[in-house]
Each structure stands twice: as C-alpha cells, then as structure tokens.
NUVOLUM-407683 format. One record per residue (C-alpha): z, y, x. Coordinates in steps of 0.25 Angstrom, whole numbers, padded with zeros to 4 digits, always signed. Example, Ala and Ser with C-alpha at 12.3 -4.5 7.8 and 13.67 -1.06 7.14 Angstrom:
2
+0031-0018+0049
+0029-0004+0055
//
This chain:
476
-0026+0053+0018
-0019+0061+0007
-0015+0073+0016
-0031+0072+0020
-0034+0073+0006
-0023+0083+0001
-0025+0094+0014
-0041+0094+0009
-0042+0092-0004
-0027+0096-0012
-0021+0090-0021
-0032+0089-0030
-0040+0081-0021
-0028+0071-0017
-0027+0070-0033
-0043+0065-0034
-0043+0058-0023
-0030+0051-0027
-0035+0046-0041
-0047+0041-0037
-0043+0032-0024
-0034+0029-0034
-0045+0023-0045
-0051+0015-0034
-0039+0009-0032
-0034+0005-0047
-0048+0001-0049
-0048-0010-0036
-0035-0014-0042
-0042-0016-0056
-0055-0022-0049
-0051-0030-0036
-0043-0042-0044
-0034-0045-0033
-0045-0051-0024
-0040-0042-0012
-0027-0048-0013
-0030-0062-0015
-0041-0061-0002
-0028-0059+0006
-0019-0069-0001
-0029-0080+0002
-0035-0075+0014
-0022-0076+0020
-0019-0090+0015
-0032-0097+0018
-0030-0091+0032
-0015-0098+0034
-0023-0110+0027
-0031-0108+0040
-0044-0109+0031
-0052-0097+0037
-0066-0101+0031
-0062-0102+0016
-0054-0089+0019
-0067-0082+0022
-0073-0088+0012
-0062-0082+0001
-0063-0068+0006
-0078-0069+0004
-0075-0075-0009
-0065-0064-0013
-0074-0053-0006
-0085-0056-0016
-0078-0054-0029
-0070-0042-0025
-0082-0033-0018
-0090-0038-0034
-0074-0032-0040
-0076-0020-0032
-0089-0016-0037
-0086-0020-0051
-0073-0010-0047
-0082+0002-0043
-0088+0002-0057
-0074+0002-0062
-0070+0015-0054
-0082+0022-0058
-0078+0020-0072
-0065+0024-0072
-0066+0036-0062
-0078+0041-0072
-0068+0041-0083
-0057+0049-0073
-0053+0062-0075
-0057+0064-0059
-0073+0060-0061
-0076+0073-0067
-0070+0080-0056
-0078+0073-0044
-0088+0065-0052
-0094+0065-0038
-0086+0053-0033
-0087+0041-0041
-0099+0034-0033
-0089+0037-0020
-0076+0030-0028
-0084+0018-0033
-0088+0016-0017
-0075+0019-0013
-0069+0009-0023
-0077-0001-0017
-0074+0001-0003
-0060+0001-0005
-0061-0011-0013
-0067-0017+0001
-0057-0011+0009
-0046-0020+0002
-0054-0033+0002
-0056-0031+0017
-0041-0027+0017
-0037-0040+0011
-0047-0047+0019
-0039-0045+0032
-0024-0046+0026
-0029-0059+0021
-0035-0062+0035
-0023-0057+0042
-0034-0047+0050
-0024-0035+0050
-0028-0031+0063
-0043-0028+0058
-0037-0023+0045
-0029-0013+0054
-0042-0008+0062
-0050-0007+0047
-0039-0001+0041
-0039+0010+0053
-0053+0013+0054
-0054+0014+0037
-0043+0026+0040
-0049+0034+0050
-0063+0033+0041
-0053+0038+0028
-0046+0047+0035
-0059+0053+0042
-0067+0053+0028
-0057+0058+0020
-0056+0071+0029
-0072+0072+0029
-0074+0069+0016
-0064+0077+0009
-0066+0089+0017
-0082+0089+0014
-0083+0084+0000
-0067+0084-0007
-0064+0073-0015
-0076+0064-0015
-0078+0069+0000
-0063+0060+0001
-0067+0048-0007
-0079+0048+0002
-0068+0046+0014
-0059+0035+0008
-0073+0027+0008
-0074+0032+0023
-0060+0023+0025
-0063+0013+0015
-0079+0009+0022
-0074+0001+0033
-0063-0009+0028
-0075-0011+0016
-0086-0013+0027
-0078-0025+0033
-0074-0029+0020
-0090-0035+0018
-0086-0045+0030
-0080-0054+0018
-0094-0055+0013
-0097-0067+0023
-0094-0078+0017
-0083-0089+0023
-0089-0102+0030
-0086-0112+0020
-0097-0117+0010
-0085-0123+0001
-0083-0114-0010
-0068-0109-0012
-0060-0119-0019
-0058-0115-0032
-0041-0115-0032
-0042-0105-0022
-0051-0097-0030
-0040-0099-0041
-0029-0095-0033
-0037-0083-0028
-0041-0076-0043
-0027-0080-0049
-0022-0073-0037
-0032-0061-0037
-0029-0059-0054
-0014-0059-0054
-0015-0049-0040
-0024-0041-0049
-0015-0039-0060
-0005-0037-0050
-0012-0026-0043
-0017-0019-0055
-0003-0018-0063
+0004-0016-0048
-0007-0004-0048
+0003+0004-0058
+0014+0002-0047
+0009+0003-0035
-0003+0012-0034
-0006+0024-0039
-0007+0022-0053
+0001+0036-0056
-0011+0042-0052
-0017+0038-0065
-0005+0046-0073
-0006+0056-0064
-0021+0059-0066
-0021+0056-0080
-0008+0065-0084
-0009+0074-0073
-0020+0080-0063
-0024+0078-0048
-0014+0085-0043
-0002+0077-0048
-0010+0064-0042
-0010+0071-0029
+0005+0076-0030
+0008+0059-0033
-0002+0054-0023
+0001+0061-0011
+0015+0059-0014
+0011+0044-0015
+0004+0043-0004
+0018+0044+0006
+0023+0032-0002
+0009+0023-0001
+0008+0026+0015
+0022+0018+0016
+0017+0007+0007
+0004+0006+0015
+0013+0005+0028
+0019-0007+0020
+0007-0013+0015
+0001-0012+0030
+0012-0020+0035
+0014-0028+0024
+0000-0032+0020
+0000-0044+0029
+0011-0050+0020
+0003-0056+0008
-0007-0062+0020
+0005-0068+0028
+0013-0071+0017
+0003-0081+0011
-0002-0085+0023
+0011-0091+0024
+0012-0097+0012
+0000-0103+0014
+0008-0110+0025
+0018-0112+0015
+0030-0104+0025
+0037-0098+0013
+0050-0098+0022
+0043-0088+0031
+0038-0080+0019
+0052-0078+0015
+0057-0074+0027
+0045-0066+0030
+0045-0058+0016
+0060-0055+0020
+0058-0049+0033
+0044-0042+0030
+0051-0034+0018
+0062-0029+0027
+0053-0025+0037
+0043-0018+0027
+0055-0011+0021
+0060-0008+0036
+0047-0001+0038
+0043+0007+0025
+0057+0011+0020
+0059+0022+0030
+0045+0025+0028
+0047+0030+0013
+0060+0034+0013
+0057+0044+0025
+0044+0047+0022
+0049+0051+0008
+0060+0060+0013
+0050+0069+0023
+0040+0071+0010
+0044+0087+0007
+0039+0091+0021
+0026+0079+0023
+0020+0083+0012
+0019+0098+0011
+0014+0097+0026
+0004+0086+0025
-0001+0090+0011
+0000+0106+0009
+0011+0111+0000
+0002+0109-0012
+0008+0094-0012
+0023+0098-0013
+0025+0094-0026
+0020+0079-0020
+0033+0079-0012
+0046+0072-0022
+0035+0062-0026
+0030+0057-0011
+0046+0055-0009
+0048+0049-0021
+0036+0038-0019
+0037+0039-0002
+0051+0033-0005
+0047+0023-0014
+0037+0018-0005
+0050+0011+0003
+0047-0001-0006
+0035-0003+0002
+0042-0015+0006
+0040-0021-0006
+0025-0026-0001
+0031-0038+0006
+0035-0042-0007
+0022-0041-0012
+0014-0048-0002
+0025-0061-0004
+0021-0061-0018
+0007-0059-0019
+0006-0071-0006
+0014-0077-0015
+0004-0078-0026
+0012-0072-0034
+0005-0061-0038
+0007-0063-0054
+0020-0058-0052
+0014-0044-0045
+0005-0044-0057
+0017-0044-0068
+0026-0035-0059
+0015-0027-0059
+0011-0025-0074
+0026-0023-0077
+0024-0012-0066
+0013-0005-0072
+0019-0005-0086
+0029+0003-0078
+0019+0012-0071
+0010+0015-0084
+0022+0017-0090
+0027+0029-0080
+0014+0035-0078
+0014+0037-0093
+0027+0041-0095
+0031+0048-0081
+0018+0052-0074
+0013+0058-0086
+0025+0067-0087
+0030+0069-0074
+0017+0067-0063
+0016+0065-0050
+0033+0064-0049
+0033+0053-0061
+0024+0046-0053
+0031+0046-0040
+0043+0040-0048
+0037+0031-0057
+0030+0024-0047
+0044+0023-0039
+0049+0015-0051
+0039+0008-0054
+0036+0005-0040
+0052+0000-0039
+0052-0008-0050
+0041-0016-0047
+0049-0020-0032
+0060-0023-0038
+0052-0033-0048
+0045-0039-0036
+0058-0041-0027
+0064-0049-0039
+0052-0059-0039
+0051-0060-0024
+0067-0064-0024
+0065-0070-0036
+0052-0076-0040
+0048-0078-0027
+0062-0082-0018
+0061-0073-0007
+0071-0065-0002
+0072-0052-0002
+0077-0043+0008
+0086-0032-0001
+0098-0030+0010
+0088-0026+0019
+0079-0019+0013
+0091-0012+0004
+0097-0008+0020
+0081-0002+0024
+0081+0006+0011
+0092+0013+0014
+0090+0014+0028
+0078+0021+0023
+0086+0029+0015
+0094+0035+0024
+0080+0039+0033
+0075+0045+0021
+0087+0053+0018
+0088+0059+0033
+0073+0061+0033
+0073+0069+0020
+0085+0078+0026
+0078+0082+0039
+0065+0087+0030
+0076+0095+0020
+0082+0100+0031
+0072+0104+0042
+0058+0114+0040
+0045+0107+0032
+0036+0103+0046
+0031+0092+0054
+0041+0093+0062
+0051+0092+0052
+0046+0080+0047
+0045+0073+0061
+0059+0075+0065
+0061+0070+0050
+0054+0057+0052
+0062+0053+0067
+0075+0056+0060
+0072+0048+0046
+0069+0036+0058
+0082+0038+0065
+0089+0037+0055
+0084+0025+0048
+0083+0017+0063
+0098+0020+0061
+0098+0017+0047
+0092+0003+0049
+0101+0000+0061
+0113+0004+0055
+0108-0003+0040
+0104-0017+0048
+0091-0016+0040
+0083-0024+0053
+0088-0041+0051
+0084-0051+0063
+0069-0054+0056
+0064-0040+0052
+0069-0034+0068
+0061-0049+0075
+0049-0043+0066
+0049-0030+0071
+0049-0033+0086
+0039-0043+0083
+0031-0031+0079
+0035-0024+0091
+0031-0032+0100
+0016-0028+0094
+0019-0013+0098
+0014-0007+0112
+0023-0007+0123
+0028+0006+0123
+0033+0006+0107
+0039-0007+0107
+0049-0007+0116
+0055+0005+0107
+0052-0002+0094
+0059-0014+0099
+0071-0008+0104
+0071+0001+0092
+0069-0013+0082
+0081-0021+0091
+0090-0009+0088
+0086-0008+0073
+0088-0023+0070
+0094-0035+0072
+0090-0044+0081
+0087-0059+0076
//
C-alpha cells in the first residue's frame, strides 16, 4: 500500500497520509478502552466454559458501548485534526476521517470478535476481501482525487469487516442479565488494557510521527514511514500467526491446563522466532536495492532507517509473550511497563527526533523498543514462572545473522535489479537452512509442530516441506 501511495502521490503524500491514519489510530487507542481486547479475552474463555449463549450475549453487550466510544471517538478526531497543522492544507477531508475512524473502529470489534470466537477461517476470507477493496480504492482514489481521493480507499478496505461487525447487534438468547462479577472482571480488564495500550502507544506505534510533524515536515514522516513500513510487515506476519495465542491461551486457563501453557508458550516462541528472524534480519540487508526500485530514488535517503527498524523487527517474537500475559490477566503489568516506556519514548522524541529526524527515530524506537522486551521477559521468567527459551532463540538469532550478513553481501556486490535481489533472497535462505542445521535451532516439539502444519499443505508442497523440516530438526 505504501509503494501505491508513494509511486502516485511522492513523498508528500506518503507524509499526509501517514499522519492521519495515524490520528485515527492514537485516537481508537484514546477512545476504545480496551473493550476490543477484553471481547477476545472473554469470548474465548466462556467458549472453553462451553457457555455459547452468554458468550453471544457478552459480545452484544460489549458491542453496544464500544460502537457509543466510537462515535464519541469521531468527535475526538475532528477536534484534534482541526487543530493540525495538515487541516489547512486538505480541509476537504475531515468528514471522510471521522467516517473512516469509525469503520476502522468496527473493523477491530469484528476483528476481536472472531479471535475470541476462534473463527479464523472467516477472519481470513474478511480479511482478503478488505485487501483487494483497499488495494483497489486506494489506486482509484488517489489517482482521481490525491489525498482525500486515498482516504476514500482505506474506507474502501475497511467497509466490509465494519459491515459484518453489525451481526453482534443481535442480542444473545439468555433473558438473564450478565452476572455482575463478570461485568467486574471485564472493565477492570478493559481499564488496565487501556492504560496499557495507550502508554505502550509511545513504543510500539507510530508515536514519532508526532515529533517528526511537529519538529519537521512531511517529508521526514515519509522518509520514517516507509522505512517503517518494512519492519511492521514482519510484525504483522507475527501478529497473524500469533493472534490466536491470547484466545488459546485462556481458553486453556479456563480449563485450568497451566502445565500446557507452559509448555506451549515455550514452543510457540521458538517457532515464532524461527520464522520472523530471517525475515528481518534478510529483509534489512536487501533494503539499498528494494527500496529505490519499489519507491523511486526520491526515497533513498529512507534506506539506513528501514534497515535499522526492518532488523529490529526480529523481536517480533516477542508477541507470544504478550498474548500469555494479557490471558493471564495481567495486564496492569503492560500498563506500568508501558508508562516507563513512554517516558522513554517522549523523552527521545523530544531530545532526539527533534534533532536528528527520521534517523533518531529509527533508533530510538529500537531502544525503546529493546527495553521494553527485556522488561517483559523478566516478568514472564520472573513474575509469571515460565520459562523462556534464550538458548534457543539466542542459536535463531544468530543464525539469522549469518543470513543477513550473506544477503547484504550479494546486494553490495552484484548490480541494483530484480534480479539481484532474487538471487539475493534464495542465498540468504541457503545459508540460514545451513545455519539452522548446523546451530540445532529446531528441538523435538518445535519440528513435531511443524509437520503437523504440513500435513495441512497440498500434496505437491508438503512432501518437500517435510523432507525439508526432517533435515532441519530433530526428530522427537
């Protein structure tokens, strides 16, 4: 969607764009109160309680007071992007954000509907049709009317996850009112999530937009979000496959199986950090030649920032941790590490951003970013009991490493083209296959979990993926 944006509308338009998607979402953090989250929480646990009526009558219950949040939360943006230095540029666009903020606001409540429901299946075929309507308005739309032309286009996406989201306004069939412990557990949930998300806000979105736009211009925003955008597709790949977790993980404690828990968290992280590790850490090294051939050599200057952030993003396994502990009910924890992180965060974009743009950004977030794991590692291992995986994950890293460091060669060495960066991608793989062999990175569990997932694949991949997971790991 970025290259869309950039190849039709420059950096300037990547800039705009970038800071308004980004109100809409610091004002859903500021307005939603963590109901979102808690109508996965205790979706999932009233469904391993086998209590589907009073689970549908709890999302109807949740429904109603986050779709009245979300309107209050349109005002809210209106407000604050008619104080923005953007408004008198493209005045024209307020109505369309405040629509746009609500849609998207439906788009997560039907979002964490699912998850809670454990509907992934119809999540995924939502989720699809929402990208091609995206995709397909943004292209339309910016080419016929720029800016607002594009905003237009993410409602495009957003319109059909919002649309199914209205199914939640049936009510459960239960005349019994909620009992009033749940309802306890459910706000004392939502408002330490809350506090959690917006202080976690400054570490893990894109709260240096705000710096950059307030010490900078446009185009610094642009030369950090499309830098950015590298790093957040690896996260999204590990929210994808880890979004499940918080469901399943307390859908097991509402079995009470904290043995499996344990064991599972383990495994998961290895797995999660098996996959996105190789991801960032050769995704960072081919950066010089992707991004002056996806986004014009105007965004060169984009380039030591998107490897700086794209590497980071290895700590995308982190995720697992985070599901445990919100299905843990520990979310107060989130909150306080994530008001120590923010401190951090304002005090960077104050005293870095505003010196040093869209490159103090890049590395702030880093440490920020880093801090904040290693805070949440220590109460897992700690507060929580659980072990974690650091042989392991220590052996991916460095297997990753060594992908990264070959990849990064072949680009140096070889002209700027596609085809440069194919041959690039298949040798960075080589070498971390050999990496990972040679390293023992795979254990027992985490190879028995990946050729259950094969056994999933068609016929014609997943005798290669088995033979190709056998050789990899060890075998139980």
């Amino acid at each position: 969607m970025q290259v869309l944006i950039a190849r039709m509308l420059g950096p300037e338009g990547v800039g705009r764009i970038a800071y308004m998607i980004w109100l809409i979402e610091i004002t859903n953090l500021l307005c939603c109160l963590g109901l979102p989250n808690s109508l996965t929480r205790y979706l999932a646990e009233l469904h391993g309680q086998h209590e589907s009526a009073r689970a549908a009558q709890f999302a109807h219950w949740v429904f109603l007071r986050f779709l009245l949040l979300s309107l209050i939360g349109a005002a809210v943006l209106g407000v604050l992007f008619f104080h923005s230095s953007q408004y008198a540029e493209i005045a024209t666009a307020l109505p369309l954000l405040m629509v746009l903020f609500v849609a998207r606001a439906l788009e997560a409540i039907n979002r964490a509907d699912l998850a809670g429901r454990q509907r992934f299946d119809l999540l995924g075929r939502i989720n699809l049709a929402a990208a091609v309507a995206l995709i397909v308005g943004v292209g339309v739309g910016a080419f016929f009317r720029g800016v607002p032309g594009a905003l237009g286009g993410y409602l495009a996406g957003a319109m059909i996850p919002a649309a199914y989201s209205l199914t939640l306004l049936r009510p459960g069939r239960t005349e019994q009112p909620l009992p009033v412990e749940l309802r306890r557990r459910v706000w004392k949930f939502s408002v330490h999530t809350w506090l959690a998300l917006v202080v976690s806000a400054f570490v893990w979105s894109r709260m240096e937009i705000f710096f950059l736009d307030r010490y900078w211009n446009a185009h610094e925003v642009a030369m950090f979000t499309v830098a950015l955008s590298f790093a957040l597709m690896v996260r999204q790949v590990a929210q994808l496959f880890s979004g499940a977790f918080m469901a399943h993980f307390a859908h097991l404690s509402g079995d009470g199986n904290h043995d499996v828990i344990q064991r599972q968290y383990a495994t998961a992280t290895r797995l999660m950090a098996f996959l996105v590790v190789p991801m960032a850490f050769g995704g960072a090294a081919i950066m010089p030649a992707l991004i002056p051939l996806l986004f014009g050599p105007e965004f060169a200057p984009a380039v030591p920032n998107a490897m700086v952030l794209t590497a980071g993003s290895a700590l995308a396994f982190s995720t697992i941790g985070s599901a445990l502990v919100y299905a843990k009910e520990r979310s107060g924890f989130i909150a306080l590490g994530g008001f120590l992180g923010a401190l951090l965060a304002v005090a960077a974009g104050v005293l870095v951003v505003s010196r040093f743009g869209a490159s103090g950004a890049a590395w702030s977030k880093l440490f920020v970013q880093c801090s904040m794991i290693a805070l949440g590692t220590w109460f897992i291992v700690r507060r929580l009991g659980f072990a974690f995986p650091f042989g392991s994950v220590g052996r991916t890293l460095l297997a990753g490493a060594c992908c990264g460091l070959a990849t990064w060669w072949l680009v140096a060495w070889m002209p700027e083209s596609w085809l440069t960066l194919g041959v690039a991608v298949a040798f960075g793989a080589m070498v971390y296959v050999i990496a990972v062999r040679f390293l023992r990175v795979l254990g027992p569990n985490e190879t028995h979990q990946l050729k259950r997932l094969g056994n999933r694949l068609p016929g014609r991949i997943h005798r290669p993926f088995a033979l190709t997971i056998h050789a990899l790991g060890s075998t139980p």
